[in-house]
C-alpha positions, -999 to +999 in steps of 0.1 A: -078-023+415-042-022+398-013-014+417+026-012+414+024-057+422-010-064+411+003-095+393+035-106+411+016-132+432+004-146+393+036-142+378+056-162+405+029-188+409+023-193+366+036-165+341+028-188+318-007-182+322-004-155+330+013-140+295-015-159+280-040-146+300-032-114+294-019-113+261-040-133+241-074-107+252-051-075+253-066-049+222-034-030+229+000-039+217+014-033+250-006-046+280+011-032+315+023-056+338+021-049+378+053-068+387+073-033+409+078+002+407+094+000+377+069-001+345+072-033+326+046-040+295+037-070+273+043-065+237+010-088+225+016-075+189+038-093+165+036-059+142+050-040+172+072-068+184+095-067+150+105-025+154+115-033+190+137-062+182+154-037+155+154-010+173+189+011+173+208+006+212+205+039+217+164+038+217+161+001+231+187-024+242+193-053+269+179-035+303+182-045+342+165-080+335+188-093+315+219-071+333+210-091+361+223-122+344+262-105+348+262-114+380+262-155+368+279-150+329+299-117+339+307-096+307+294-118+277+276-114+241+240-122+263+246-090+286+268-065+267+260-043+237+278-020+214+311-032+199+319-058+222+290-075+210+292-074+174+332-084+178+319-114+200+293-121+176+307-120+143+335-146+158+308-169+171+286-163+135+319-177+116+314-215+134+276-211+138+262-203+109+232-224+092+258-227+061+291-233+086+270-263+112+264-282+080+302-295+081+293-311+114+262-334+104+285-366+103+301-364+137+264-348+150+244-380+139+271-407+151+264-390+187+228-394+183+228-428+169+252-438+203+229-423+227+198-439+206+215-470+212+220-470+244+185-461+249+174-487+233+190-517+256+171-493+283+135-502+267+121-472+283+139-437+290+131-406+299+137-379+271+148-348+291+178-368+309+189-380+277+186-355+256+203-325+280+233-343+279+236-350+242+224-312+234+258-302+263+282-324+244+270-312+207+282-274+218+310-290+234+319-305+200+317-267+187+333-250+209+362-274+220+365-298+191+354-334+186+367-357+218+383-329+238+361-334+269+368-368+288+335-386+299+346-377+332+346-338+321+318-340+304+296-356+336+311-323+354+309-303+330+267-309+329+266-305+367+280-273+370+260-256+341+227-274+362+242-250+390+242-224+369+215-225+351+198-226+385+212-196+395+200-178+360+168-187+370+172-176+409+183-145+394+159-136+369+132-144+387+139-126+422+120-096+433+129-098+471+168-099+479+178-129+500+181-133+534+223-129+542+223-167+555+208-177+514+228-151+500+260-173+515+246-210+502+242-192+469+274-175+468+292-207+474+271-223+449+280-203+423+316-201+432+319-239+430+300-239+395+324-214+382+357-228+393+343-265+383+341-250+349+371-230+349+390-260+354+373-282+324+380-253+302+418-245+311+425-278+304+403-283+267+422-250+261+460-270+260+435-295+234+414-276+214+412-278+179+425-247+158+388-250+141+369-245+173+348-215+187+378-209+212+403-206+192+381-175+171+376-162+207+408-162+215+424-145+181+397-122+184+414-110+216+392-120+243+409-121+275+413-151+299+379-140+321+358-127+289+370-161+271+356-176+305+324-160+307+315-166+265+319-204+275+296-204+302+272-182+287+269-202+257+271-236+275+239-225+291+222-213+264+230-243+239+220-272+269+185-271+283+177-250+250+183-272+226+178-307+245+143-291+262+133-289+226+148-325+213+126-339+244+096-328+229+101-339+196+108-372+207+074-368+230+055-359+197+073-385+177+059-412+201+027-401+204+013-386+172-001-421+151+023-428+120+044-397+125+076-416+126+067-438+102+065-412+079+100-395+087+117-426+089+102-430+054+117-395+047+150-405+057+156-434+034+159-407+006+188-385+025+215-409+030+245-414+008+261-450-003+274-454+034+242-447+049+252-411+065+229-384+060+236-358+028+239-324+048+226-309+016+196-331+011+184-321+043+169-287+034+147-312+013+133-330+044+100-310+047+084-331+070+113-334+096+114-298+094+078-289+100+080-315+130+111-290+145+096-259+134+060-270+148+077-284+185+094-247+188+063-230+180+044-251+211+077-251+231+101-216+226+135-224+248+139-187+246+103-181+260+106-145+269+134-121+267+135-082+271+143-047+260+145-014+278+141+017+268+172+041+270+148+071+263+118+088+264+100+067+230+069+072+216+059+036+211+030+011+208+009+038+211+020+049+246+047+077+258+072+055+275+100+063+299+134+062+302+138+026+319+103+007+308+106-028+307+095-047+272+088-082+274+087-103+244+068-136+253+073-165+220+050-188+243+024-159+241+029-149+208+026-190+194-003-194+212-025-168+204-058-174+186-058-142+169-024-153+149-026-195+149-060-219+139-058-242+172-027-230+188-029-254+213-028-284+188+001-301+173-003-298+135+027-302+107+003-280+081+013-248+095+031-218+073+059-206+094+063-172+077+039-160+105+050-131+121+038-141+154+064-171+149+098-158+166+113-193+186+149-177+182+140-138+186+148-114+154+171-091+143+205-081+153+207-098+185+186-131+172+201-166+185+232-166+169+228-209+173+199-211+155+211-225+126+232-253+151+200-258+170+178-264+136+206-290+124+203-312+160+165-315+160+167-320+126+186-353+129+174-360+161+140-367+143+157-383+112+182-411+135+158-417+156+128-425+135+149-443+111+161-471+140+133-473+164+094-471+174+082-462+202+055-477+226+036-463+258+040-428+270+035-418+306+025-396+314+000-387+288-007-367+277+024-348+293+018-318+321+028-282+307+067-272+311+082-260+337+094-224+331+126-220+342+157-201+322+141-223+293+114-243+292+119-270+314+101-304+306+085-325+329+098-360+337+084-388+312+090-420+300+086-434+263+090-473+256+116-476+230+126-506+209+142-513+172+124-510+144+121-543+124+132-526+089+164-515+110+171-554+120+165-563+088+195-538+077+217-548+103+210-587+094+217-584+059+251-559+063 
């Protein structure tokens, strides 16, 4: 019998499943979750999914699940609507736009070749703890300038967005309140987190290029806090995100026969006489591409987001409430059978114009990284495929992802080495 928590005990245990379970046998767009008082639905239908995500604010906007994120990021373009988002997004869409990112492919690609060779003296590494790192200091490079950060900043700098991102999670998550003693731990937590990154950014302020994300922020009148809480919010949204996602294409470049092969193959035909990729011969890459666009099919960072409704709507065929919950899952939605031949299996032969296919959300309020995000994985596969093979995975095949604020990836380790035709390049030079 359903009740008002019917599934909270499955949602905390596995939403993952969950979603799936439900979603992929709903024959209703909107399948009703028991997870509180409150009503909350599943949209299972890409056709209904796409009217909700352009839906005017008045009708459907951001809603209690993702308010609850104010009390981490405060006041910033993931919680607020209206004006102040579209003035905080139109400054952030001037630095990240898919057009605008391409300026930074250079600078973007020496990073990954360091941390590539690093890896390499390592023989074996595990993908998540390198890659979170290197996704942190490409938005760094955005929205500070190139060599702002100190190293000693920077290893700071990722430990107080690990606190923080923790607390998203704690947060979104949480149907009981704490106890007062865990209210206190967390408090202080989160108090630490925030000043730690307070200080980092006060002091990239006095440093920060004219070009950067900061300095927009800051002619676009943002005050000290807001300014504060726009850096946080998009530190955390541009570190696990993007490096979660990096992590598995380096899982399925390791593991999937003659797959980097190919790309490194691929790559050979982007790079200019000094042997740095052509930003405008990567839109010609189609298999690189397919290997992003295929991981963030299997692996959405953003894996579920929300609306709510601001009034009474008739909508997916039901008369909803003022206050209903709409959850949007992209791990649902990739991985339904209905939409996707063998959605479970890795395939690069997939068209992407699916409208079940929605890794960076939709519309007005769509990841306004995206294009940033594309341009990392991007060269991720190209550097790394171009320098190095890989050997044994373990484990393999890899456990499911953790779900967390993104998807979190479990802990792995792939062999690494040179690749011989790189040698032979390096020899000759």
């Amino acid at each position: 019998m359903r009740h008002w928590f019917s599934d909270l005990t499955a949602f905390r245990r596995d939403p993952l499943t969950l979603f799936l379970d439900r979603g992929n046998t709903s024959t209703e767009p909107l399948v009703p979750l028991g997870l509180g008082p409150a009503p909350v639905y599943l949209v299972a239908d890409p056709e209904t999914v796409r009217p909700l995500l352009k839906a005017a604010e008045e009708d459907a906007d951001k809603g209690r699940l993702i308010h609850k994120l104010r009390a981490v990021v405060g006041k910033s373009s993931l919680t607020v609507s209206g004006d102040d988002h579209r003035l905080r997004r139109e400054a952030l869409h001037t630095h990240l736009a898919k057009g605008t990112v391409e300026r930074l492919t250079a600078p973007m690609a020496a990073e990954i070749r360091a941390v590539g060779a690093r890896l390499a003296k390592e023989r074996a590494f595990d993908p998540c703890a390198a890659m979170a790192p290197l996704a942190l200091k490409m938005i760094c490079m955005v929205l500070f300038g190139r060599q702002v950060l100190s190293p000693a900043d920077e290893q700071a700098l990722v430990h107080a967005v690990r606190m923080a991102e923790d607390d998203v999670a704690d947060e979104l998550f949480r149907i009981l309140p704490l106890t007062p003693w865990a209210k206190y731990r967390r408090d202080r937590k989160r108090a630490f987190a925030r000043e730690t990154m307070n200080l980092i950014v006060r002091r990239a302020r006095s440093r920060a290029h004219d070009a950067s994300i900061l300095r927009t922020l800051e002619r676009a009148g943002l005050n000290d806090q807001e300014l504060s809480n726009e850096i946080l919010t998009l530190l955390i949204t541009g570190h696990h995100t993007t490096g979660a996602s990096a992590t598995w294409l380096l899982y399925h470049l390791a593991t999937e026969p003659g797959l980097a092969d190919a790309i490194a193959e691929e790559a050979t035909s982007l790079y200019d006489w000094s042997g740095e990729i052509r930003a405008d011969r990567l839109r010609n890459a189609p298999l690189s591409l397919a290997l992003v666009r295929e991981v963030l099919r299997l692996y959405p960072s953003a894996w579920w987001f929300s609306r709510e409704t601001k009034r009474t709507l008739e909508f997916g065929g039901r008369r909803l409430k003022r206050g209903t919950s709409l959850i949007i899952a992209p791990w649902q939605l990739h991985r339904d059978p209905r939409h996707w031949d063998d959605p479970e299996t890795f395939r690069l032969d997939r068209s992407y114009g699916n409208k079940a296919y929605l890794p960076f959300g939709l519309g007005p309020r769509a990841c306004v990284g995206m294009g940033l995000a594309m341009l990392e994985l991007q060269l991720v596969a190209l550097e790394f495929a171009a320098a190095y093979s890989f050997g044994r995975v373990t484990p393999f095949p890899a456990p499911r992802p953790m779900p967390s604020v993104t998807l979190i990836p479990p802990a792995m380790q792939i062999e690494i080495r040179v690749r011989e035709t790189a040698q032979a390049q390096v020899s000759v030079a």
